[in-house]
N, C-alpha and C positions, 0 to 999 in steps of 0.2 A: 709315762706321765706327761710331757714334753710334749708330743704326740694329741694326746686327751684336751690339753686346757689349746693348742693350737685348733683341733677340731671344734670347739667349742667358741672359740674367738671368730671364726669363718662364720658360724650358723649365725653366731649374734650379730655379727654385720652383716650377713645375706638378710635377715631379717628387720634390719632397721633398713636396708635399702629396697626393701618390698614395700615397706610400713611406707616411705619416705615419696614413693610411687603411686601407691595408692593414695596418699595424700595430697599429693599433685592431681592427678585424674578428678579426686571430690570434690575440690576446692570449688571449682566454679559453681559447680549445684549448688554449693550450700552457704555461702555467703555473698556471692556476687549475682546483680540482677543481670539481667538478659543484655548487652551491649547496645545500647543508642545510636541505630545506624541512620545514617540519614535517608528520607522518604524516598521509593525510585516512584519516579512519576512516568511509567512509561507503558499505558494504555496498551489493552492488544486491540489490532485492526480487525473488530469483529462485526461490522454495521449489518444491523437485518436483511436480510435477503432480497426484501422489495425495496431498499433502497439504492438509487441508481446514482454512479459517479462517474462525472464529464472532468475533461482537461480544461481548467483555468488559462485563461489568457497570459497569465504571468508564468505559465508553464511548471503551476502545484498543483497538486489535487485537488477537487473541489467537489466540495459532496452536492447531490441537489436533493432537497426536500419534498417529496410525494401530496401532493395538496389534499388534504384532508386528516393527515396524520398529526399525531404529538411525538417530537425526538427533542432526545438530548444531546446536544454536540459538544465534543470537546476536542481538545488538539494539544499535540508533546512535541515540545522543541528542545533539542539540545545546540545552545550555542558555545563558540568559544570568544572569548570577549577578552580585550586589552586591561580593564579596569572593571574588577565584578561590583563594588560598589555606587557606581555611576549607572552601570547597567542595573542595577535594580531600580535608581530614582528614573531613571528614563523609562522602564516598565512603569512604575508608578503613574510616572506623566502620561503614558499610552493608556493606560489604565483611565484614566480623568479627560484624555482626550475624547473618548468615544462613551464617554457615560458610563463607564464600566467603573469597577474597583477590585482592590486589589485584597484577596480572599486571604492569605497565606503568607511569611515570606520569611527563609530561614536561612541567613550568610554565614559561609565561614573560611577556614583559610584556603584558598584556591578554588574557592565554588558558592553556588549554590543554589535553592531552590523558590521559584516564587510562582503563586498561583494567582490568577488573575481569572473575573468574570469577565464577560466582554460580553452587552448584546449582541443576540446571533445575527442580526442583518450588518452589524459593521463587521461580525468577524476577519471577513479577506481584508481589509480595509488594516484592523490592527495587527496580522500577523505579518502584513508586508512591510509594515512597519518595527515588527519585533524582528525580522529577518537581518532588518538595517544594522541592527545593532552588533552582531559581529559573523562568525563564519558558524550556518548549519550545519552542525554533524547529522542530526537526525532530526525529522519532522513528522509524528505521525497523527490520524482523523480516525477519531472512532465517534459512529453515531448509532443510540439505543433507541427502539422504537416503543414509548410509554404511552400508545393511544391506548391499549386495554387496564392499563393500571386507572389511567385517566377516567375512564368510562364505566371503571371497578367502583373510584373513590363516589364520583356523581352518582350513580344508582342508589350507593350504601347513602349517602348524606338524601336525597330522595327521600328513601324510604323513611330513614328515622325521622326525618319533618315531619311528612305524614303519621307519625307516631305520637310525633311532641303534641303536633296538632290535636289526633284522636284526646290524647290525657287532658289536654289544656280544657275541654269540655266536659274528662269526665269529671274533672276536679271543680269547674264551677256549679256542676250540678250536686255534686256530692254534700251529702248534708251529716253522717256522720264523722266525728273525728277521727276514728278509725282511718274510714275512707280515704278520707282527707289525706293522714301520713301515707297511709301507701303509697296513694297515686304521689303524691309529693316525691316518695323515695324514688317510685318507678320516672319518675319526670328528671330527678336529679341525673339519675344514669343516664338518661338517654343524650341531656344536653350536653354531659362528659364526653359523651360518643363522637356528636355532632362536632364539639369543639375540635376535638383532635382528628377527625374527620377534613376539619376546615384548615386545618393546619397541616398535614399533608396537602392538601390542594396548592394551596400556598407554597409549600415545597418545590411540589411541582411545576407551579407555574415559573417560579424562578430558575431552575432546572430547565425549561424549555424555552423561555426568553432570554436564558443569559447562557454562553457556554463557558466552557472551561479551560482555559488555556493554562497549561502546567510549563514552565519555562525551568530549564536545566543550566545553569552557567557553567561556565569551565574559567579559569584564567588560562588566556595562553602562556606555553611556557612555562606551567607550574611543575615541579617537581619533588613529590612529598618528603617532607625528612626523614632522613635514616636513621632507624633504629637506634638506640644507644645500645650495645650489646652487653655491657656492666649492669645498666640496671637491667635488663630483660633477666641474666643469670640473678639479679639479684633480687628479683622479685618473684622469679621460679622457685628461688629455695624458699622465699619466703612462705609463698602459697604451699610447698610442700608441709614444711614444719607444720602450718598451720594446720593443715588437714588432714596429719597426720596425728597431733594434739586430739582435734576435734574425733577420731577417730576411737583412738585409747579412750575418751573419755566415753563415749557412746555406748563403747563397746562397754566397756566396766561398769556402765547405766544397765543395761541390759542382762548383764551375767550377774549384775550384786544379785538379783532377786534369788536366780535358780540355784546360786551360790549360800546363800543364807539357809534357802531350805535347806539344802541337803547336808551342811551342816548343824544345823539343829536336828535334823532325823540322825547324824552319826551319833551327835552327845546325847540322845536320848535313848539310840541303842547300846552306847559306852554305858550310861548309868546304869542301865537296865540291868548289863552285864553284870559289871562290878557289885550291884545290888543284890544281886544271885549268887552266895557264896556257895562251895558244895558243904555236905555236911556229912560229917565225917562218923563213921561209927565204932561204940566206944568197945 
């Protein structure tokens, strides 16, 4: 007997430390979003093929531009820096020094991230400037070549002119009402086209006049804090119970239904039973 309720004591704890696992393992899926890491700004060096790169006199890399082309340039600097909040208003100033501004910029403890446009003719100009500001770990140049995107949007914006234009005369000739809304509807669309049409252009153009300088801070010397190892354990069980909780109940969502049926088929084969007396002869 001794024996039996010990055996039975093992299963029920092996089974609440399966449950208790399993509850741990689902937690993240199921109540907590995705973790807020911070942005990595670190561009691959993958410049179009016809685009050709000389050594800078300051002994960086320096891309050179194909005359006739549209590219977009941008550039990743990781510095380490004495004081990260000073180092961002000084990017700021770099930023406003060369008519550029500052796109992005997100501080926090031991770092951080800020992104800055820069006209592409002053670019060397602000990065040796942004160099000042403390020790390069890494500095990388990546440039896309967007003359066919460019040459894609101008055709399509082209063509729909000449469209707008065609409607614009059918509709003053048009003398039923009818007529009238169609062309009207068909006019409406096109100038949607056009607009959004024009606004990529616009994109683009700032994309090729401004580049993108992504800056990585570091502080020097920073050293992240250690773990508390009391709350870690105590937020593990926490998570466990939790989704162990959420578990049973899911699970109990799920089995009430097929549980009900088959209950109600046994009491209505019980009555069926019971309703069927034999009959006894006299």
């Amino acid at each position: 007997m001794l024996c039996r309720v010990m055996k039975r004591e093992i299963s029920l704890a092996a089974f609440l430390a399966v449950l208790l696992l399993a509850g741990y393992l689902i937690y993240p899926y199921l109540f907590e979003s995705q973790p807020q890491q911070a942005p990595q700004y670190m561009p691959e060096v993958t410049a179009a093929a016809s685009l050709k790169r000389e050594q800078a006199p300051s002994g960086k890399e320096a891309i050179s531009i194909p005359s006739g082309r549209n590219v977009t340039v941008s550039a990743y600097l990781k510095l380490q820096v004495s004081d990260v909040n000073s180092a961002q208003l000084k990017l700021s100033q770099i930023a406003l020094k060369y008519n550029g501004y500052v796109q992005s910029s997100s501080i926090y403890e031991g770092g951080g991230y800020i992104t800055l446009r820069i006209p592409v003719e002053k670019l060397e100009d602000a990065l040796r400037d942004i160099r000042s500001l403390g020790k390069v770990e890494v500095e990388q140049r990546n440039v896309e070549d967007v003359t066919e995107q460019v040459l894609d949007v101008e055709t399509r914006l082209k063509s729909l002119k000449a469209t707008e234009s065609r409607l614009m005369d059918l509709l003053n000739k048009a003398e039923s009402v009818k007529d009238i809304i169609e062309i009207e509807d068909k006019l409406s669309q096109v100038r949607q086209q056009i607009e959004w049409l024009e606004a990529m252009r616009r994109n683009l153009e700032t994309m090729i006049n401004y580049a993108t300088v992504n800056v990585e801070l570091k502080k020097e010397g920073y050293i992240p804090p250690e773990e508390d190892l009391l709350a870690k354990i105590w937020e593990d069980s926490r998570k466990a119970l939790i989704g162990s909780i959420y578990i049973i109940v899911v699970g109990a969502s799920f089995s009430a239904l097929p549980l009900l049926l088959i209950a109600s088929i046994y009491l209505a084969y019980r009555r069926r039973r019971s309703g069927q007396s034999p009959i006894k002869s006299e």
